[in-house]
N, C-alpha and C positions, 0 to 999 in steps of 0.2 A: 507433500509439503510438511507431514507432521515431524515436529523439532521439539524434543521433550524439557528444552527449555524456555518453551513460547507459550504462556497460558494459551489456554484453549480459544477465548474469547478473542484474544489478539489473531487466532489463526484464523476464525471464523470473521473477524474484520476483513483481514486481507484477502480470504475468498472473495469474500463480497466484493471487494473493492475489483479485483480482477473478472468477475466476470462482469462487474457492471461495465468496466471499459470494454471487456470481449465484445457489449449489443451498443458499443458506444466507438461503432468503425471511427470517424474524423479523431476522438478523443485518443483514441487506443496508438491511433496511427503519429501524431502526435510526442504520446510517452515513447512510443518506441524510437521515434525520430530523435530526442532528446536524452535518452537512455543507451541511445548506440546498439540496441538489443536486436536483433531478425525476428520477423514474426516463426522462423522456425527453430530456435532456441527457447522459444517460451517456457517448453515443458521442464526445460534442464534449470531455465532461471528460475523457476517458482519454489525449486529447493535453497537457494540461496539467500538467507535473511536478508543479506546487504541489496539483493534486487529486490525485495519485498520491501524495505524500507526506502528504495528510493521511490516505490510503486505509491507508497503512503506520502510522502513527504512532498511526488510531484500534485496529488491530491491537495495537499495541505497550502502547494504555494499560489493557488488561485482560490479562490474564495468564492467566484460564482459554480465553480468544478464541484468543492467541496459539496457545496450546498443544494446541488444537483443529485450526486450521489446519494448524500444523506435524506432528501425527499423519496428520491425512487427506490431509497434501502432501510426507509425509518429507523438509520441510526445516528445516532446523536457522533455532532462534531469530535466533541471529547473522545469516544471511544476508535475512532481514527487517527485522534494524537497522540493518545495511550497505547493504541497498538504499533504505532512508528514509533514510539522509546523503547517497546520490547523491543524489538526487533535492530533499532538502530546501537543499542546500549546506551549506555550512563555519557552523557557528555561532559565537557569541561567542565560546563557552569550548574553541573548536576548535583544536588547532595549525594545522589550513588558513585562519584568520581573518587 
């Protein structure tokens, strides 16, 4: 998964973020359900920023998910947002556009 343009931090977000759904079977089965992904494409999606950022951003659009993850990962919500704009890049309404 290492991408020499992903701070380090963002890539260690996104670990985390994937193995906590790895021990999180209903959550896991779910993104993938809504991701269109096979549980045996995993390893090939995990080089993909654009599937890491939708891995982050299906995190980001429940709120009691996020806050799950971030208990059982002691990390702060910001650092799962910050890591889905690396990944996702600068959007419209972005100063980096």
């Amino acid at each position: 998964m290492k991408n020499r343009d992903i701070p380090a931090d963002a890539e260690a977000t996104a670990v985390a973020v994937l193995g906590w759904l790895a021990n999180e079977p209903d959550m896991l089965s779910r993104f993938l359900a809504l991701s269109g992904v096979q549980p045996g494409q995993l390893r090939q999606a995990v080089n993909d920023p654009a599937f890491l950022a939708g891995m982050l951003e299906f995190l980001m659009q429940h709120e009691p998910t996020l806050m799950a993850f971030c208990a059982a990962t002691e990390t702060k919500p910001e650092s799962v947002v910050e890591a889905y704009h690396r990944y996702a890049g600068p959007s419209f309404d972005s100063a980096d556009f």
